[in-house]
C-alpha positions in Angstrom: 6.0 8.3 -9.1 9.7 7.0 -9.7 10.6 10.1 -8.8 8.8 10.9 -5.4 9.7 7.5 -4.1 13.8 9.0 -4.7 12.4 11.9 -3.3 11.4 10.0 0.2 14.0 7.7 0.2 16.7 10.6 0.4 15.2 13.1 2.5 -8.6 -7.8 7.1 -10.5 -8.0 10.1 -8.3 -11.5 9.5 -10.2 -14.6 9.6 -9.1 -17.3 12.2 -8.0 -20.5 10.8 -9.5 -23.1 13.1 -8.5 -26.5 13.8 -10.8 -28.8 12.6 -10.8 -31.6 10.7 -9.2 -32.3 6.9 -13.1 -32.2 5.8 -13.1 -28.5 6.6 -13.7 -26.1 4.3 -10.7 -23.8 3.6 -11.6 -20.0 5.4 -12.1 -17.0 3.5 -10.1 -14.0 4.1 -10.8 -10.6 2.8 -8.0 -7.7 2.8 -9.4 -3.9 1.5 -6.3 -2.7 -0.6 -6.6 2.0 0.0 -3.3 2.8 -1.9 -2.6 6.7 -2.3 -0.6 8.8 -4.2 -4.0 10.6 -3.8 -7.0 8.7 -4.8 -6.1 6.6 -7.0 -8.9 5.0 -9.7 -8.6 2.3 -12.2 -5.6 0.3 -10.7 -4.7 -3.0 -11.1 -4.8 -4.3 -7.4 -2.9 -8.0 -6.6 -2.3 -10.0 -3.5 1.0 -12.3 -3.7 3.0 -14.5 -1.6 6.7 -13.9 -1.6 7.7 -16.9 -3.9 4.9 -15.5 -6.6 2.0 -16.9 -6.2 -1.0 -14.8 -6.3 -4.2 -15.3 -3.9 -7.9 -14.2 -5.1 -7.9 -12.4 -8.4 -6.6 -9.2 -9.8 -9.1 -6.4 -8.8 -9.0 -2.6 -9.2 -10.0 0.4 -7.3 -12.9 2.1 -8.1 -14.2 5.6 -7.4 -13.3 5.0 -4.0 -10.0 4.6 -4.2 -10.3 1.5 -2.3 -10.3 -2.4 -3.9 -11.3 -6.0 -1.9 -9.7 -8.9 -2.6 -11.0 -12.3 -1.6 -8.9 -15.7 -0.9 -8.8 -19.0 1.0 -6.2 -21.0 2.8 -3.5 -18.5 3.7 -2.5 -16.1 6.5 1.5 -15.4 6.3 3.5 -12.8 4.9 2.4 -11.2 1.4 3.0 -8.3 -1.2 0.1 -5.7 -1.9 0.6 -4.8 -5.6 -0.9 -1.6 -6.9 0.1 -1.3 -10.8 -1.3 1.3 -13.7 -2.4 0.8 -16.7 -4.1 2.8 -20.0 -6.9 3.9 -18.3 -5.8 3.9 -14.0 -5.6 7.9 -12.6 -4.6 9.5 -8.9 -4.8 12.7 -7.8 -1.4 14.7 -7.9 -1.9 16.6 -4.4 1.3 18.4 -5.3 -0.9 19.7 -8.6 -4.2 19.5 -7.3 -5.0 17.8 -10.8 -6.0 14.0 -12.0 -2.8 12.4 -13.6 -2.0 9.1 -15.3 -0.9 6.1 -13.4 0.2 4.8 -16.2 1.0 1.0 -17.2 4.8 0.1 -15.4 4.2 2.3 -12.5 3.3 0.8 -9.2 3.7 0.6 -5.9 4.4 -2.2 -3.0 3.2 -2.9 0.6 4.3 -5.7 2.7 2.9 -7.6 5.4 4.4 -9.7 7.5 0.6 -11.4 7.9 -2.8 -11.1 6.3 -4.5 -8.4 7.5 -8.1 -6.8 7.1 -6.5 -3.8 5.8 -3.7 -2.3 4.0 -2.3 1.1 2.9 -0.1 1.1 0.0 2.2 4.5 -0.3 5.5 5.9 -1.4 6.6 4.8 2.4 5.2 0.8 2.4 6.8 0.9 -1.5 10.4 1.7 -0.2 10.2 -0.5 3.1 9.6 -3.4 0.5 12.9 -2.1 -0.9 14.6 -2.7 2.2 12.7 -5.6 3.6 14.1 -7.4 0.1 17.6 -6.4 0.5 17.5 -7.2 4.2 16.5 -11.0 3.1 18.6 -10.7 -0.3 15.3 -11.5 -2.4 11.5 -11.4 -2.9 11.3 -14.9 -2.9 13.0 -15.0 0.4 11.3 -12.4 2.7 10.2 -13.1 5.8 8.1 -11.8 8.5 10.8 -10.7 10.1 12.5 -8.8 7.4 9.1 -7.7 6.7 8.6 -6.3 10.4 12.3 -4.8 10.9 11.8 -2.3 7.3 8.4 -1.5 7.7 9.1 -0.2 11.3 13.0 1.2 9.8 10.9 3.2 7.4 8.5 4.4 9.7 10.6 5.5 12.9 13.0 7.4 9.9 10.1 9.1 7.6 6.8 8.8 10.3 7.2 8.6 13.2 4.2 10.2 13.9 2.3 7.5 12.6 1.7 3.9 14.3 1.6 2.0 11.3 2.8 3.0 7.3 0.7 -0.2 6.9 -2.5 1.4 8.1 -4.9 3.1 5.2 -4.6 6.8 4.9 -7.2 9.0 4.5 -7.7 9.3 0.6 -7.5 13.1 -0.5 -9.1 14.1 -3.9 -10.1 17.3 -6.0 -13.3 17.6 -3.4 -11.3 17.0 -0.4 -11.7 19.8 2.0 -9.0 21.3 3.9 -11.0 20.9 6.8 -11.5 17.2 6.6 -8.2 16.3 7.7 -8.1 15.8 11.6 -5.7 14.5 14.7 -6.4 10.6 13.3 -3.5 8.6 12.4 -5.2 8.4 8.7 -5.7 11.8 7.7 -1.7 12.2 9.4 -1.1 9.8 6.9 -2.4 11.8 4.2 -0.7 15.1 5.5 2.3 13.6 5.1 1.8 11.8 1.5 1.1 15.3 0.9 4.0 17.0 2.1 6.1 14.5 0.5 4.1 14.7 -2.7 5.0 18.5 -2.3 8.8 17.9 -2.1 8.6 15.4 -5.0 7.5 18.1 -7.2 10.0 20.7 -5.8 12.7 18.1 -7.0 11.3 17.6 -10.1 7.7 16.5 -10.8 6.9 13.0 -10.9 
């Protein structure tokens, strides 16, 4: 993983807060977490503000690839977390093989809102590098730092693409080559693959 990320960097339907009165209930927001490297199972998914804090609980994907997490009483600009552990696996599309995501890997999206849906790749994991060393910290990120790297990252590695934010399509071991179409998602995957593909010419991940 450490090394494809190298290898890249060189080469919620969201839910209106209204405004009513302090006896209001707090609104619920749901964001569906699809982070690739591949499908990936058994990852520790989180949802955090830039100072820290982290909204809804700790979930993990399952055999869809894909995790929900639930939270009140915020809408600004958060990290997507997507970590391994003992147990978490994606599928190596440079390989065409399961491997471990194993505990101290991870990868990053950022958002510069809540949104109903997030992708978390190789290319939202490095734009968080850059959206942190445009506003000198995690702690101090913005939406606007947030914003300018995503869209850095995207115009110089996507272009293609509308969004590195968007979900990909997730590719597995029963993935056909024929599933992958002129959508922006299974782009997406075509070019997690590619660059999973260059990754492993470099060196394996």
């Amino acid at each position: 993983l450490r090394n494809l990320v190298v290898a890249v960097s060189v080469g919620l339907l969201l839910t209106a807060y209204g405004c009513g009165t302090s006896d209001d209930p707090p609104a619920s927001s749901s964001v569906v977490v699809t982070p690739s490297l591949g499908l990936i199972n058994g990852a520790d998914v989180r949802l955090i503000k830039p100072n820290g804090t982290q909204l809804g609980a700790t979930v993990q994907t399952g055999a869809s690839g894909k995790a929900t997490i639930t939270f009140s009483g915020y809408s600004g600009p958060v990290i997507v977390e997507v970590a391994g552990n003992a147990t978490a696996t994606y599928f190596d599309e440079a390989l065409g093989v399961n491997a471990a995501f194993a505990a101290g890997e991870k990868l990053r999206a950022a958002l510069d809102s809540v949104k109903s849906q997030v992708g978390v790749t190789a290319l939202t994991d490095i734009a968080v590098q850059r959206a942190e060393a445009l506003a000198g910290s995690t702690a101090s990120l913005t939406a606007t730092a947030i914003q300018t790297a995503n869209e850095t990252i995207r115009q110089a590695l996507a272009s293609e693409l509308a969004d590195i934010t968007a979900p990909p399509k997730l590719v597995n071991s029963s993935t056909a080559a024929g599933e992958l179409d002129i959508s922006d998602a299974s782009k997406y995957a075509a070019k997690l693959a590619a660059l999973a593909k260059l990754a492993q010419a470099k060196g394996g991940v």
